[in-house]
C-alpha positions in Angstrom: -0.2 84.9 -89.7 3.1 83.6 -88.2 3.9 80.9 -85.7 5.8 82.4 -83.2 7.6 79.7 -80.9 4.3 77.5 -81.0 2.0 80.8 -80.5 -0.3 81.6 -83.1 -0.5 84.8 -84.1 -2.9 87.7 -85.5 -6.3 86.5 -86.6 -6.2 82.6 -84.8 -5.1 84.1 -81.5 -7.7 86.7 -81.4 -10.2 83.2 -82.1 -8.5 81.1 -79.4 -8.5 84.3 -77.1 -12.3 84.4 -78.1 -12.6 81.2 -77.3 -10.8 81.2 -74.0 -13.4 84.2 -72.9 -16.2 82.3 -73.7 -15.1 79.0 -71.8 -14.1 81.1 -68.9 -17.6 83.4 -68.9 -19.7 79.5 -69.4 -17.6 78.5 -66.4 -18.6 81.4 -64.1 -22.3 80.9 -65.7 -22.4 77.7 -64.6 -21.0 79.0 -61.2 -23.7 81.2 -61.2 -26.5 79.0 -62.4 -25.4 76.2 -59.3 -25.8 79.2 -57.0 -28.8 80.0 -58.2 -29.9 76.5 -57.6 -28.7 76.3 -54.3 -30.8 79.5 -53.7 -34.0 78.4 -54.7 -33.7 75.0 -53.3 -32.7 77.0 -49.8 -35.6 79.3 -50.6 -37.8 76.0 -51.1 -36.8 74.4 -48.4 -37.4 77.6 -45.8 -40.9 77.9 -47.4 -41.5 74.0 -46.5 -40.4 74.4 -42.8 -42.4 78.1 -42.8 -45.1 76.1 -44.0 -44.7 73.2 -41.5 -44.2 75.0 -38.5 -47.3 77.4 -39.1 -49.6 74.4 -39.2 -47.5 73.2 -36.3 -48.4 76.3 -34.3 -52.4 76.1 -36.1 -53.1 72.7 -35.0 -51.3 72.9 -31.5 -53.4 76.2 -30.5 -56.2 74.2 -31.8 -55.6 71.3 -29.8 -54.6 73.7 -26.8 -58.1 75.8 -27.5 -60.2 72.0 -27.5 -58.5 71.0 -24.0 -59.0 74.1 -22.2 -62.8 73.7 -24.0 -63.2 69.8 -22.1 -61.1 71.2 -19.4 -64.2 73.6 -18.5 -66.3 70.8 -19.4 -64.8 68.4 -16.9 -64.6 70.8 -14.2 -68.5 71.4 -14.5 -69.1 68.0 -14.5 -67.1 67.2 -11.5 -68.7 70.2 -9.8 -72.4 68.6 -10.8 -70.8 64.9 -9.1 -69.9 66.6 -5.8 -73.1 68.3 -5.6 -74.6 64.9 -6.5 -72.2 62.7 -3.9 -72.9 66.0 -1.2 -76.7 65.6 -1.6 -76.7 61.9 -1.2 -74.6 62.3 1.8 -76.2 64.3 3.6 -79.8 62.2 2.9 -77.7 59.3 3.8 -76.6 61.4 7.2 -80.1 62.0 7.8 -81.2 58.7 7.3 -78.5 57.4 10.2 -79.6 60.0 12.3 -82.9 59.1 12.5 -82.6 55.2 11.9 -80.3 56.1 15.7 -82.9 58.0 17.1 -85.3 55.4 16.2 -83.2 52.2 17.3 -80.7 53.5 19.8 -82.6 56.0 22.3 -83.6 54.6 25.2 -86.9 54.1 26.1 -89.0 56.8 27.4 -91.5 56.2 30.2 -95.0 57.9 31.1 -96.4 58.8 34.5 -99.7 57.2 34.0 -101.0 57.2 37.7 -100.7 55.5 40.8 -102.6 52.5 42.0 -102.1 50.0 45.0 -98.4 49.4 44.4 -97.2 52.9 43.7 -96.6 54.7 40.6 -97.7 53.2 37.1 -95.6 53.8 34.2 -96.2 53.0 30.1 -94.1 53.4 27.2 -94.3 56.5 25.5 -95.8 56.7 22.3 -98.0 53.2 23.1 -101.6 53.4 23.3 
């Protein structure tokens, strides 16, 4: 084993060229092992958003499948108010009608005979 200009030679180069290797094949493990990290944390990450955006999609065609269930709902009720508000009107149009007929039509006269003076008339309906 001779020193050649500062470079070892023979059995201590083949160790420092061993050792070289090594650091270089720990440097591309670690390489290697930070990629793998950064691909499982991507992977994680992906299957926290996968996960987020399902129940996203879950809960809003829930919340989409309840409206359109109170939608109905509301619509039958509404239906069951006008039918309500449509039935009082028209006993409320009745009501008018007749309460008219009753306060404003004129009154009607009978033909009861004739006597000294001429023709005798009486309200209609009196006794």
């Amino acid at each position: 084993m001779s020193d050649v200009d500062g470079v070892c030679t023979g059995m201590h180069a083949d160790v420092a060229e061993a050792r070289a290797e090594v650091e270089r094949l720990q440097g591309q493990f670690k390489t290697a092992q930070d990629a793998v990290k950064v691909a499982m944390r991507w992977l994680r990450d992906a299957d926290i958003k996968r996960d987020r955006y399902r129940l996203a999609y879950h809960s809003a065609r829930r919340r989409a499948a309840r409206e359109a269930v109170m939608a109905t709902e509301a619509v039958e009720h509404l239906a069951a108010d006008r039918d309500r508000w449509r039935q009082r009107y028209e006993r409320l149009r009745a009501d008018l009608e007749s309460s008219r007929k009753t306060t404003h039509a004129a009154p009607r006269l009978e033909h009861v005979g004739d006597d000294e003076d001429g023709p005798v008339f009486k309200l209609a309906g009196t006794s």
